[in-house]
C-alpha positions as CSV (number, residue, x, y, z in Angstrom):
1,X,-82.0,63.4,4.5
2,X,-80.4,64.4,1.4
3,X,-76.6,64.6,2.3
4,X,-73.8,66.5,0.1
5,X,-70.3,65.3,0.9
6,X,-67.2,67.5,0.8
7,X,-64.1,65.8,0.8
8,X,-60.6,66.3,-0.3
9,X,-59.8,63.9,-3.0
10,X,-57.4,62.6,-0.9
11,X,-59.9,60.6,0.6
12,X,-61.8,59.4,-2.1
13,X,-61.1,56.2,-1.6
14,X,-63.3,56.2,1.5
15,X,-66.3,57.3,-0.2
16,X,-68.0,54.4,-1.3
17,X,-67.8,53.2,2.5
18,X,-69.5,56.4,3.6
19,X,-72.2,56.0,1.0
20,X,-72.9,52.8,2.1
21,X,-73.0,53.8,6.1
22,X,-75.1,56.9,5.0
23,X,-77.5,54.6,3.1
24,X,-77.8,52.7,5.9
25,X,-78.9,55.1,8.4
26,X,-82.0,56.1,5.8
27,X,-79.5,59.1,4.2
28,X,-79.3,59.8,0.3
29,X,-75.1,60.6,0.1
30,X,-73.7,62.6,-3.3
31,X,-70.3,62.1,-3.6
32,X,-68.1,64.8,-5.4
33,X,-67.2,61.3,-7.7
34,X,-70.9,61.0,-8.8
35,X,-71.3,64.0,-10.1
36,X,-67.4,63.7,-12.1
37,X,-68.8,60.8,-13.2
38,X,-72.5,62.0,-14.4
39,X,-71.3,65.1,-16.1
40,X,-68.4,63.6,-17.7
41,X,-68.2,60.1,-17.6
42,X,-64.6,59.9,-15.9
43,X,-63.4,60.4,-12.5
44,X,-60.1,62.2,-11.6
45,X,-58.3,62.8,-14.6
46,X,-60.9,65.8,-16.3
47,X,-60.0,68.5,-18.0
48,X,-59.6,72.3,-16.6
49,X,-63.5,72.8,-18.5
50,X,-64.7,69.6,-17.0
51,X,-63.4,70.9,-13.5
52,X,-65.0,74.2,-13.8
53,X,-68.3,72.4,-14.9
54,X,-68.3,69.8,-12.1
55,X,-67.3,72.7,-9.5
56,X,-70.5,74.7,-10.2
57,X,-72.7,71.5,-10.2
58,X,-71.6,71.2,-6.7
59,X,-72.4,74.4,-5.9
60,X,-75.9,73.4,-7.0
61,X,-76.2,70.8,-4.8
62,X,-75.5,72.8,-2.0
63,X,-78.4,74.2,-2.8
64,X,-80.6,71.1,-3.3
65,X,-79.2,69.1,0.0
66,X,-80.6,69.4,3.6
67,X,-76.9,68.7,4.6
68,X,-73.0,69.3,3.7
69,X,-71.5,66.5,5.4
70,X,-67.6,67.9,5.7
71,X,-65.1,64.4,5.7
72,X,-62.2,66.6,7.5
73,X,-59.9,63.3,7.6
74,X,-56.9,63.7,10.2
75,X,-58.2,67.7,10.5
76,X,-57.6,68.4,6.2
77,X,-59.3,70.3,4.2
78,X,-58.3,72.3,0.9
79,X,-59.3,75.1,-0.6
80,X,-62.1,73.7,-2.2
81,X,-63.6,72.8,0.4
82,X,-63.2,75.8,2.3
83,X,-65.3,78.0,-0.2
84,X,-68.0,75.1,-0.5
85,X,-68.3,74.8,3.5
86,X,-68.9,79.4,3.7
87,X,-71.6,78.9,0.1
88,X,-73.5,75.8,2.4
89,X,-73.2,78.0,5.4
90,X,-74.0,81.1,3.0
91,X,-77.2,79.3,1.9
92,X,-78.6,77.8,5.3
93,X,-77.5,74.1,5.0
94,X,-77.0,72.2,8.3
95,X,-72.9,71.8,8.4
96,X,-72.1,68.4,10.1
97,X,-67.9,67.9,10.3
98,X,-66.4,64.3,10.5
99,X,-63.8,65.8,13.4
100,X,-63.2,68.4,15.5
101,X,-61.1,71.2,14.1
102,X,-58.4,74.0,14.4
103,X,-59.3,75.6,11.0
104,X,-61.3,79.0,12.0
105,X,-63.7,78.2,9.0
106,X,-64.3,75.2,11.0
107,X,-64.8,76.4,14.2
108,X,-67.1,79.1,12.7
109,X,-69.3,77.3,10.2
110,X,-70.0,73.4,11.6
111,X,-72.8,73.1,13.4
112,X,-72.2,69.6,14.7
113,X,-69.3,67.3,14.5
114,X,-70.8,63.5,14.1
115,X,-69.0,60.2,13.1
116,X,-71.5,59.2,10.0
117,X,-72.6,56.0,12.0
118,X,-74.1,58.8,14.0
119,X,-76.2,60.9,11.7
């Protein structure tokens, strides 16, 4: 399954351990650091342009995965990822949430909640 992850950048330090437990299981993970990194060569530190740029080829992907993974760490998420979780749910994608939730977007828009050793 082609899985999208959205993340706070917060917790970008455990994406490289979610693509590998993803790959594991058979699952093709994009992480919002690949596609920094493809469009412009640098993660993190990008300019307002570069932002805007890597925003809408995320928005893409929604459109290309089978699945927005949502790593709600300790119950977070940010705006971001807020208006990417109503575009996947907008667009049909299966919504799978790393925890369960108090945020109404949550509560509305996941279909399952699944450690990723479980998908």
């Amino acid at each position: 399954m082609k899985i999208l992850l959205c993340s706070s950048l917060k917790f970008a330090d455990d994406w490289d351990n979610l693509k590998e437990i993803f790959g594991g299981n058979g699952h093709d993970l994009l992480t919002p650091k690949e596609i920094d990194l493809e469009l412009t060569g640098k993660f993190g530190d990008i300019s307002p342009e570069e932002l805007v740029m890597c925003h809408k080829r995320f928005y893409e992907e929604i459109e290309r995965c089978d699945c927005l993974y949502v790593y709600n760490k300790d119950d977070y998420l940010g705006k971001s990822a807020m208006a990417e979780i109503g575009y996947a749910k907008k667009a049909g994608k299966l919504i799978i949430g790393f925890c369960e939730s108090e945020e109404p977007v949550c509560k509305m828009f996941f279909n399952e909640i699944k450690k990723p050793e479980k998908v």
